[in-house]
N, C-alpha and C positions, 0 to 999 in steps of 0.2 A: 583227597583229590584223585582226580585220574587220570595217564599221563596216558598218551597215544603216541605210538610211531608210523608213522608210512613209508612204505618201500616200492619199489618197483614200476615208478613212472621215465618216461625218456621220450625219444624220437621215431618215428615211426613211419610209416609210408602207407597211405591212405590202402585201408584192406585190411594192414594189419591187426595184429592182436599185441595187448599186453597186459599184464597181470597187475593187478595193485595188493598190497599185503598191509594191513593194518594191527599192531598188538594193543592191545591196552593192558594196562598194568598200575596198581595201587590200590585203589578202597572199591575192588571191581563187588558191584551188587548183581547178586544172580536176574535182575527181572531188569531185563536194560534192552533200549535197542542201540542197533551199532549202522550205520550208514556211510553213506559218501554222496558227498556234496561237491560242485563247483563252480569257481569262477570265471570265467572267460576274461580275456585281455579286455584290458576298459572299462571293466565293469566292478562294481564299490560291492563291498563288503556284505551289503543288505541287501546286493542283489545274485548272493549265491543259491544256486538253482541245487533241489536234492537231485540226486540221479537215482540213488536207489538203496533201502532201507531194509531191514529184517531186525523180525523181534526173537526173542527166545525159541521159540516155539515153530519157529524158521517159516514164520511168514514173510511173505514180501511184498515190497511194493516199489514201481519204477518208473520214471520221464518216458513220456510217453516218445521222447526221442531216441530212447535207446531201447526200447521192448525187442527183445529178439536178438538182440545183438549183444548185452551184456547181461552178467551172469553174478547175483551175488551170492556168496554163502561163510558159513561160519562154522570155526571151530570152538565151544563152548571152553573144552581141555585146556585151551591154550591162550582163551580170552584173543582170538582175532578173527579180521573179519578181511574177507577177499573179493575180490572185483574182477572177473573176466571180462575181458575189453577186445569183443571181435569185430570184424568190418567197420575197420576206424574211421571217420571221415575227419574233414577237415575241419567241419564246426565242431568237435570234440574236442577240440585246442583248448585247453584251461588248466589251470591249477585244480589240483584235485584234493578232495576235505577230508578226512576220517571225523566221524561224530561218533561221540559215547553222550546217551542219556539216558536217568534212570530218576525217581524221585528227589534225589540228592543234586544231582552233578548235571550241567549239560558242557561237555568237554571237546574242544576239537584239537586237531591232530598239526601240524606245523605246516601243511601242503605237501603237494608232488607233483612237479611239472610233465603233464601230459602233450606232447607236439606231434600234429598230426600233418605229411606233408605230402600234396598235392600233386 
């Protein structure tokens, strides 16, 4: 299995920035991508939206609602994956996912409450 933590969500005031920090750690397989997903207040389980994704090989991919304004990348060394979170708006409000998938596992992280205020 493989266990994810996320760090670094909270409060913020529309404009701001904040950092998300994700580890994984356990049966980590070198050919995986690591992402971050969310869910907005109200909304079920199935309808968690990706924000933005990278594979090994530090490809990316991102919601087209955040282009330009958030930043993912990854340190291979340390098995984590980070999220820069600039010009926050308010619809950015959500609980925020860490994903690990790889042929084996598809694993997510316990959430991190992102509040974006107005």
């Amino acid at each position: 299995q493989v266990r994810l933590v996320e760090s670094g969500g909270g409060l913020v005031q529309a404009g701001g920035s904040l950092r998300l920090s994700c580890a994984a750690s356990g049966s980590i397989f070198s050919i995986n991508a690591m992402g971050w997903y969310r869910q907005a207040p109200g909304k079920q389980r199935y309808q968690r939206e990706l924000v933005a994704e990278i594979t090994p090989g530090a490809g990316t991919t991102y919601a087209d609602s955040v282009k330009g304004r958030f930043t993912i990348s990854r340190d291979n060394a340390k098995n984590t994956v980070y999220l820069q979170m600039n010009s926050l708006k308010p619809e950015d409000t959500a609980v925020y996912y860490c994903n690990y998938n790889d042929y084996r596992y598809n694993s997510w992280g316990q959430g991190t409450q992102v509040t974006v205020s107005s």
